[in-house]
C-alpha positions, 0 to 999 in steps of 0.5 A: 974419186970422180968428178961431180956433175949435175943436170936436171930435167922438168917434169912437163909430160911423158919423156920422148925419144928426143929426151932419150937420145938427146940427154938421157943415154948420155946421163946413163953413159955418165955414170961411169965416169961422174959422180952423179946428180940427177935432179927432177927440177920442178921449181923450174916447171912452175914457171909457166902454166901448168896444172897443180893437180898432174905434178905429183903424177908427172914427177912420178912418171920422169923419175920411173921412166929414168930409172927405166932407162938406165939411171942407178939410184945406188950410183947416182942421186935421183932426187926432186929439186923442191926437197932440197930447200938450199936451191932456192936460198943460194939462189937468192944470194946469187941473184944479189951477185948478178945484175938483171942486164945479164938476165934480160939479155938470155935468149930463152927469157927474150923468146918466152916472155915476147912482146909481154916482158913488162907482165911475165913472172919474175921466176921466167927472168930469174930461171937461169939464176936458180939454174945456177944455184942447183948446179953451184950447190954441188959444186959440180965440175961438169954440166952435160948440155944441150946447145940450147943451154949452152948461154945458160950454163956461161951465167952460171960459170959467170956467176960463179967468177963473180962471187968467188972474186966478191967473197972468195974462192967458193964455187969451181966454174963447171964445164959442158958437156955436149955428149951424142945429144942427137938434135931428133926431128920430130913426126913432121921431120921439119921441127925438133920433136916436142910434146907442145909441138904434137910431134913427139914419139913417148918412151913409154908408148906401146908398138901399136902407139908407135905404129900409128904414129910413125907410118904416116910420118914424113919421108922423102917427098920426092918419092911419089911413087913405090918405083921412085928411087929416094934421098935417105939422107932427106928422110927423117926415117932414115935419120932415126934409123941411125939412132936405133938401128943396127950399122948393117940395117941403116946401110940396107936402108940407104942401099935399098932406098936409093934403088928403089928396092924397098918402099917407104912403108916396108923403111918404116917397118924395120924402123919400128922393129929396131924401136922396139928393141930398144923401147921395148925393156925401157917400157917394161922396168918401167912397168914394174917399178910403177906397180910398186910405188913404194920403191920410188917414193924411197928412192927419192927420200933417200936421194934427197938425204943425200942431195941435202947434205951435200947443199948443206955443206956448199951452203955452210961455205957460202954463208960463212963467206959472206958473213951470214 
């Protein structure tokens, strides 16, 4: 049988090319290898200010789009993280094993709450604890990561030790993995892409959408004229042409930029060619299982059937461990 791993993602706004190529494509990779816990981690989203009114739809949307790209709901569990109440109850016991001087210090708690640390919720502080009961709850062996929750993922291995020294062998103490995980810069080539930043590029964007976006973008500022040779390895075109483009196209491009063989328009072009190629099935499958909304809402109950009874289980160990 293979090994268990978890990851789980918000449901803040349509999923971008940043999503895709920094989680997703390794989520989908994974299920060759891993028995699979996806999870749609809404409790988590609350944390800051969002509208009540747009969850349902959000939810929706990022459970169509993962489907969408690749995620196999025969294969993996692709369930939502308020459906399955034993997250936040093992969350409340591990935060009785961790001590706040651990969760103050966490970079993302630091960089959220600023100068107004005396007045943020105490589920911006308690973030990484409930992180650690989604992925504790399936006693997942490996946790596919950004370098961005990497400090995250050490509280929860951290948490782990801690109640297995307290109570008893319990939890294993997962592993990262840091797959491809593109780091994508975003529309201004300065900044990683973000829907809060504006420079993002959305999965399930249209090629007119695209095209917009895209053929304004920064390239290599040097080049002020057509005639100017360029530095592709300066060009934030260039460097999305390495995560959609054929090995023959990147290399043309680099060869053709570089002698001033091709315009930055004409670069701009092929990229938006390769870009459909690849956004384009990814936009369709999500197309037609959003015009029968019926098959999400089953995939989810389902899911979270079977996500229950493997939190139940793991929830039985720790209760009878800590004499509850």
């Amino acid at each position: 049988m293979n090994p268990r791993l978890f990851s789980g993602i918000q449901p803040t706004g349509s999923l971008h090319i940043g999503n895709y190529f920094g989680a997703l494509e390794n989520w989908v990779r994974l299920q060759e290898e891993y028995e699979c816990v996806y999870c749609v981690v809404d409790l988590h989203a609350i944390t800051t200010e969002y509208e009540p009114k747009e969850m349902q739809g959000r939810i929706r949307e990022v459970v169509g789009t993962l489907v969408a790209c690749g995620i196999d709901p025969a294969r993996s569990i692709l369930f939502v993280q308020s459906a399955v109440p034993e997250h936040t109850e093992l969350a409340w016991l591990l935060n009785c094993v961790t001590p706040i001087g651990d969760l103050e210090r966490m970079t993302q708690f630091k960089e959220k709450s600023g100068d107004a640390r005396g007045s943020v919720n105490a589920g911006l502080l308690n973030y990484p604890v409930l992180q650690a009961a989604d992925i504790l709850a399936y006693r997942a062996a490996a946790v596919p990561v950004g370098e961005d929750q990497l400090q995250h993922l050490e509280l929860t291995r951290e948490v782990a030790r801690r109640f297995n020294a307290r109570f008893g062998p319990t939890f294993p103490e997962p592993k990262s993995l840091v797959g491809r995980g593109a780091r994508v810069m975003g529309l201004d080539g300065k900044r990683k892409m973000s829907k809060s930043l504006g420079n993002q590029v959305g999965l399930l964007e249209t090629p007119e959408e695209i095209w917009k976006k895209i053929a304004p973008a920064v390239t290599d500022e040097n080049r002020k004229r057509r005639s100017d040779p360029g530095n592709p390895e300066i060009c934030n075109i260039y460097a999305w042409h390495k995560l959609f483009s054929t090995p023959e196209r990147v290399a043309q491009a680099d060869r053709e930029c570089r002698c001033a063989g091709i315009g930055c328009i004409d670069c701009k072009r092929w990229l938006a060619e390769a870009m459909e190629k690849v956004l384009g099935p990814v936009r369709t499958r999500y197309q037609a299982l959003a015009a029968e909304p019926g098959k999400i809402d089953a995939i989810l109950a389902d899911s979270a059937t079977r996500a229950r009874a493997l939190a139940k289980e793991t929830m039985a160990a720790v209760k009878e461990r800590m004499g509850l």
